[in-house]
N, C-alpha and C positions, 0 to 999 in steps of 0.2 A: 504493500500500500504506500509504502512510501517514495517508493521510484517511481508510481503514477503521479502523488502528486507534485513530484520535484519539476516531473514530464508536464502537468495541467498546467502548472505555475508557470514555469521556463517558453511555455508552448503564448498561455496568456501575454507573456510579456516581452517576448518576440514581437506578439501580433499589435503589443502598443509601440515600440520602432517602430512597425512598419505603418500604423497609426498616424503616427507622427510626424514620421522621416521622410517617406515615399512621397510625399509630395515635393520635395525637394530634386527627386530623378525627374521626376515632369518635364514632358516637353512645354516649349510658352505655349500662353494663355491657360496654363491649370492654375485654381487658386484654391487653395486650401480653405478658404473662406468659402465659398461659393459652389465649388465642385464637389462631388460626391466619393466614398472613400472607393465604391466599386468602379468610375471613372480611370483611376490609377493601376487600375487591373482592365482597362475597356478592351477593347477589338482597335487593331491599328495600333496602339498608343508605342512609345517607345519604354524601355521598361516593364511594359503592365506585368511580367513576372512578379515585380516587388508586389505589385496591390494583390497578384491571385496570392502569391504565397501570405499576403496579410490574414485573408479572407480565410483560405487554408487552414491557419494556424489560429483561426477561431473559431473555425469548427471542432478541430482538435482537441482544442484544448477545452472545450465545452463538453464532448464525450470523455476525456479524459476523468474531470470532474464529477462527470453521472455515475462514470465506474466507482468513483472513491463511494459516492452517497446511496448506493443500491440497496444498504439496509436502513436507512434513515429517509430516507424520501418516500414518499406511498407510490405503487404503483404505476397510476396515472398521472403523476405528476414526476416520475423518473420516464415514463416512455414520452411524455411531450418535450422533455429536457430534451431527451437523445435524438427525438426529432427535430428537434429547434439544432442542435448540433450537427447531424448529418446536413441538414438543410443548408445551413451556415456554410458549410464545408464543399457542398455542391457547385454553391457560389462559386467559387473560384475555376469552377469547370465548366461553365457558360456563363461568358465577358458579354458584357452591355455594349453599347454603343458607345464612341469615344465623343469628348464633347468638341472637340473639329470638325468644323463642316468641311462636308464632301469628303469625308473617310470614308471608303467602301465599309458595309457591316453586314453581319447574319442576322436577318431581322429576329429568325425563330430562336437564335443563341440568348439576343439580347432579351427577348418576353421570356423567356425561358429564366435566363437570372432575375428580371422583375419578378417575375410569378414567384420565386424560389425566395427574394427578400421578403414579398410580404408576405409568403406565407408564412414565414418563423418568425414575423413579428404576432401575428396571429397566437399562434403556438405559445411560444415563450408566455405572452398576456394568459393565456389559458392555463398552464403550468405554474404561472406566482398565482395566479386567481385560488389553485386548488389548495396552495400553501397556505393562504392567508387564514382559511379558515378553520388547520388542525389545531388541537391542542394545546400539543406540545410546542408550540414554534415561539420563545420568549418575544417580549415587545422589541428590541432592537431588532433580530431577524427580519420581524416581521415590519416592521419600519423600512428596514433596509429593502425589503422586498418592494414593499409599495411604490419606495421612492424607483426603482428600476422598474418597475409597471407604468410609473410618471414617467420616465423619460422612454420608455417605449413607445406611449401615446401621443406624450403632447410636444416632442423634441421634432417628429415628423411634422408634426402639422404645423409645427414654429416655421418649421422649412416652406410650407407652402405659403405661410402669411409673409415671409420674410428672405425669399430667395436668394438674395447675395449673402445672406450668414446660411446658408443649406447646408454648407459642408461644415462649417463649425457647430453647427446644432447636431450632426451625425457622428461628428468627431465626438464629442461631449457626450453622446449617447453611447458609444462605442465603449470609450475608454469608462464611463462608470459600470457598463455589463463587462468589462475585465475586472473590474475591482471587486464586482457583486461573486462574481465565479474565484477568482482566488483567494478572495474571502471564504466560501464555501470550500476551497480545498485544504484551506489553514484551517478548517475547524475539524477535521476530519470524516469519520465515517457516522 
């Protein structure tokens, strides 16, 4: 157990580099403010290695986590994790469109990675949903839960009231679902 979660951790916080950093390999016109983290993994892009291996490695590192919690999580809310994880992970295996016009694209790759993010926004909400209501789950957890249910809701829809901060409100969503999961892998099983 403990080499998964050195591997959940290490895996998580690769995926915040590349969080971070990959926008930095961008070719011009990306803006870390405005552009989207799956952008930096697009079709065309120079680079987009670095964004699928970000994407990747937050899948990963998402089932990594599920494995440590398989006796502490109920059921249904361990298979919507490890869905929201595989799903996460898929990502990186059908790239979006790049935000350069007149890049050639696979239309079907790119609805394919849309459908594939929002569906494990979907999920994920439905798996803290199932959380909130055990128990056993102390008020901080369950705080901490809420608040990654918040930014899974209302960080996209900041993005559509607020489009040049898009990519910072994803980023900000991103990086608190790293802190939510290696939190969960420091508490153990």
């Amino acid at each position: 157990m403990k080499q998964i979660r050195t591997f959940a951790i290490a895996a998580l916080l690769l995926a915040t580099v590349g969080v971070l950093f990959t926008p930095f390999a961008m070719d011009n016109g990306y803006s870390w403010l405005q552009n989207s983290i799956s952008e930096t993994g697009g079709q065309g892009v120079t680079n987009a290695w670095l964004g699928r291996l970000t994407l990747f490695l937050s899948g990963t590192g998402v089932l990594l986590v599920v494995a440590l919690k398989l006796r502490s999580w109920n059921r249904t809310a361990t298979f919507a994790m490890a869905l929201f994880g595989i799903m996460w992970s898929l990502t990186s295996f059908f790239s979006t469109r790049s935000w350069i016009q007149d890049v050639p694209f696979d239309e079907a790759e790119s609805i394919t990675h849309s459908f594939l993010a929002s569906a494990m926004a979907i999920v994920v909400l439905g798996a803290l949903s199932l959380g909130f209501g055990r128990s056993n789950v102390s008020r901080k957890n369950r705080a901490l839960a809420f608040l990654l249910a918040f930014a899974a809701t209302f960080l996209p829809l900041a993005s559509l009231l607020f489009p040049d901060l898009a990519g910072l409100f994803q980023r900000l969503m991103f990086l608190y679902t790293y802190f939510w999961f290696m939190r969960e892998a420091r508490t153990g099983c």
